[in-house]
C-alpha positions in Angstrom: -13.4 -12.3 397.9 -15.8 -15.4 398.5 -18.5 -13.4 396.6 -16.4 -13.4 393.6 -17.2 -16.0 390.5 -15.7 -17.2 387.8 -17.8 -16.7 384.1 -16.8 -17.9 381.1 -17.4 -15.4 378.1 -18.4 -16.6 374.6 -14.7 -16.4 373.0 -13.6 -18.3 375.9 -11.7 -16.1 377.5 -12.3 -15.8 381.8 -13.2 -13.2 383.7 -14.0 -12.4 387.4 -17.1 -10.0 388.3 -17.9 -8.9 391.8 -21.6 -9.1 391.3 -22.7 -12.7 391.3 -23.8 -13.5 387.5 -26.2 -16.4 386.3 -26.3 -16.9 383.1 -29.6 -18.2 381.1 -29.9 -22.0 380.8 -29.8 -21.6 376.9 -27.8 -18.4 376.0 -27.0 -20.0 372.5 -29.8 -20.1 369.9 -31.0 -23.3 368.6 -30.5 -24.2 364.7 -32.9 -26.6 364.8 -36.6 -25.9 367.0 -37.6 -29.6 366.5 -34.2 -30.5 368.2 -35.0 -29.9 372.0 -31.8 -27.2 373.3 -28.5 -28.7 375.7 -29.4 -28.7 379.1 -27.4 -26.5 381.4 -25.5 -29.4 383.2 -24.4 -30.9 379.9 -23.1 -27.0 378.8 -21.3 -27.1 382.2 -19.6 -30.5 382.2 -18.8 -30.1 378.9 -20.5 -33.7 377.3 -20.9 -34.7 374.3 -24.2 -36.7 374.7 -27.3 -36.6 376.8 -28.4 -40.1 376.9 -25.8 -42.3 379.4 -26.9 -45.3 377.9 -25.9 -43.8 374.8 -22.0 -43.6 376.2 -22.4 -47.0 377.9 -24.3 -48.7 375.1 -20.8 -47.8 373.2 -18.4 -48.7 375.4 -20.0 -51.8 375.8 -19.4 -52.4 371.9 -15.7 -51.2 371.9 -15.2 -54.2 375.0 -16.8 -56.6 372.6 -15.4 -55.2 369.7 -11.8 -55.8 371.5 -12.8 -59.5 372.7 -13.5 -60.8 369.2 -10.8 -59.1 368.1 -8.7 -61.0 370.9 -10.7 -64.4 369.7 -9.2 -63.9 366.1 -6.4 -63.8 366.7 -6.1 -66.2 369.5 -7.7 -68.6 366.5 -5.0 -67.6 363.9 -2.2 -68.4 366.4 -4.1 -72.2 366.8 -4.5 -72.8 363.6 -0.5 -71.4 362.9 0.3 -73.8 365.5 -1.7 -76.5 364.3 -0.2 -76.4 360.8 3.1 -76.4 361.9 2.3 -79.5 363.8 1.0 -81.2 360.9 4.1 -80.4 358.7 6.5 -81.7 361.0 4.4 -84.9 361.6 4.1 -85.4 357.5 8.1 -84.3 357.4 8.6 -87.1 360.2 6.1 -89.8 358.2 7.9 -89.0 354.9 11.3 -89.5 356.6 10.2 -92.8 357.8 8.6 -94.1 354.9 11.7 -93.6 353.0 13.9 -95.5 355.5 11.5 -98.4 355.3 11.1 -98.6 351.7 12.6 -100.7 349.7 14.2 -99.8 346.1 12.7 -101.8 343.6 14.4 -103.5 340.9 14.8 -102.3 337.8 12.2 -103.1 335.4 13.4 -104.6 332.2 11.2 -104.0 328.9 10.8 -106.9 326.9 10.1 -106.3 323.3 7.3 -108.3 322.0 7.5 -110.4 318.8 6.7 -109.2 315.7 3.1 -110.8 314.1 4.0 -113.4 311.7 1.3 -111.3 309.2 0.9 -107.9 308.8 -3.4 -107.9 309.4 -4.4 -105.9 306.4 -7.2 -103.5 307.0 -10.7 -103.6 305.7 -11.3 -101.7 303.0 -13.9 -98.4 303.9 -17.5 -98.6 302.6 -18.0 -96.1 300.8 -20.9 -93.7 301.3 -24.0 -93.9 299.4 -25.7 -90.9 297.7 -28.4 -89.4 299.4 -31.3 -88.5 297.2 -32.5 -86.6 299.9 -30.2 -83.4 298.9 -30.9 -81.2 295.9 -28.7 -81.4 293.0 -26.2 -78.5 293.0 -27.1 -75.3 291.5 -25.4 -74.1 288.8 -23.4 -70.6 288.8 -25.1 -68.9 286.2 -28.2 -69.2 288.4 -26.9 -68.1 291.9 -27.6 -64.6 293.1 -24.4 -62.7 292.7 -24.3 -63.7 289.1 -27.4 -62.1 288.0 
């Protein structure tokens, strides 16, 4: 029974054959030719990419990713805090500016005195005539009246 080996068939389902069976190292054919074919351990373990660096290069993104995720919102809970801070010192300065304030007095208007005179105003020069501008044109002349 040692002899025996497990094969995987194309629609996945298992089967056992007494007669030991290797299979080709590509037994799928390739779509693309410029796109070199899966190599046999990567068909067997089953991943997704053939690079490592590839898989490290983006876990080592998603770590960073997560840190200045972490940073962001270690900064929003600062400046939360800060703010908070600052109202309660301004609520604390308002309190005590109000207890050492003193009212003022009320502040009586005084009418002023009427002016003995009424001041009369200057009379408005009035504009000269420009010769510059052209005397009016009458309406029997303009355009629409034609």
């Amino acid at each position: 029974m040692a002899d025996r080996k497990v094969v995987a068939k194309q629609d996945g389902i298992f089967r056992t054959n007494a007669e030991s069976f290797e299979p080709p190292d590509n037994p799928l054919p390739t779509a693309d030719p410029a796109v070199a074919p899966m190599r046999r351990p990567c068909m067997e373990r089953g991943c997704q990419y053939r690079n490592r660096a590839l898989v490290y290069g983006g876990w080592l993104l998603a770590v960073l990713d997560l840190l200045a995720n972490v940073a962001i919102v270690h900064d929003w809970v600062q400046v939360s805090r800060a703010q908070a801070a600052a109202i309660v010192e301004r609520d604390a300065l308002r309190a005590e500016l109000a207890v050492r304030q003193v009212p003022r007095p009320p502040v009586v208007a005084v009418p002023a005195p009427p002016p003995a005179e009424p001041v009369r105003a200057r009379p408005r020069p009035r504009p000269k005539s420009v010769s510059d501008v052209p005397p009016p044109v009458p309406e029997s002349e303009k355009w629409w009246n034609r």
